[in-house]
N, C-alpha and C positions, 0 to 999 in steps of 0.2 A: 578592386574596390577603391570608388574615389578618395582624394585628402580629406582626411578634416582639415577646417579650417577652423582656428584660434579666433576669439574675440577681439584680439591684438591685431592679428593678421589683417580681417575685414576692416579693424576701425582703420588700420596703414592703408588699405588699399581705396578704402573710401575718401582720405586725406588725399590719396596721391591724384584723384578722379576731379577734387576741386581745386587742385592747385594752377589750374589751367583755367580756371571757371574766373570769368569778369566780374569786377567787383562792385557795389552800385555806384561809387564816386567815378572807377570806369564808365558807364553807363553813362555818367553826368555828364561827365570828360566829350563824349562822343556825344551826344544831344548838342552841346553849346557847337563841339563844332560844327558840327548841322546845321543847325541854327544859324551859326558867321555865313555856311556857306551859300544859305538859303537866301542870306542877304545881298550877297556879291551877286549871286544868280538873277535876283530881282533887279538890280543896279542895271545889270549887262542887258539884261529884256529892255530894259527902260530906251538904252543907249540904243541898242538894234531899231528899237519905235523908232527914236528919233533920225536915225540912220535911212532906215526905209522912206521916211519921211521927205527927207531931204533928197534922197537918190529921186523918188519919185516927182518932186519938184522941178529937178535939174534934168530929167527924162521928157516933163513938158516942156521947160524953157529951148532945150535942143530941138525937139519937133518945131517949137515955132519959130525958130532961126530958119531951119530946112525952108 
């Protein structure tokens, strides 16, 4: 025949199930930096634009030296 289990016992072990659980200021925590890094990301896109941009420039200039 299984344990009983105590009212004590279930509320300890349902404590111990959230102690690992993120907290919503966690949540915040992890959104903002999201958010920073979603900014850096956008930056870097910009940079690559302007990169491509330029390479593909300097790809014509060389064809017309040839």
């Amino acid at each position: 025949m299984p344990k009983e289990i105590t009212n004590e016992e279930l509320a300890q072990m349902i404590a111990r199930g959230f102690e690992t659980t993120a907290s919503k200021e966690d949540i915040k925590r992890l959104d903002a930096g999201i958010n920073r890094l979603d900014g850096h990301i956008d930056r870097l896109d910009n940079q690559m634009d302007h990169l491509d941009a330029r390479m593909g420039r300097m790809e014509a200039d060389l064809n017309e030296i040839k």
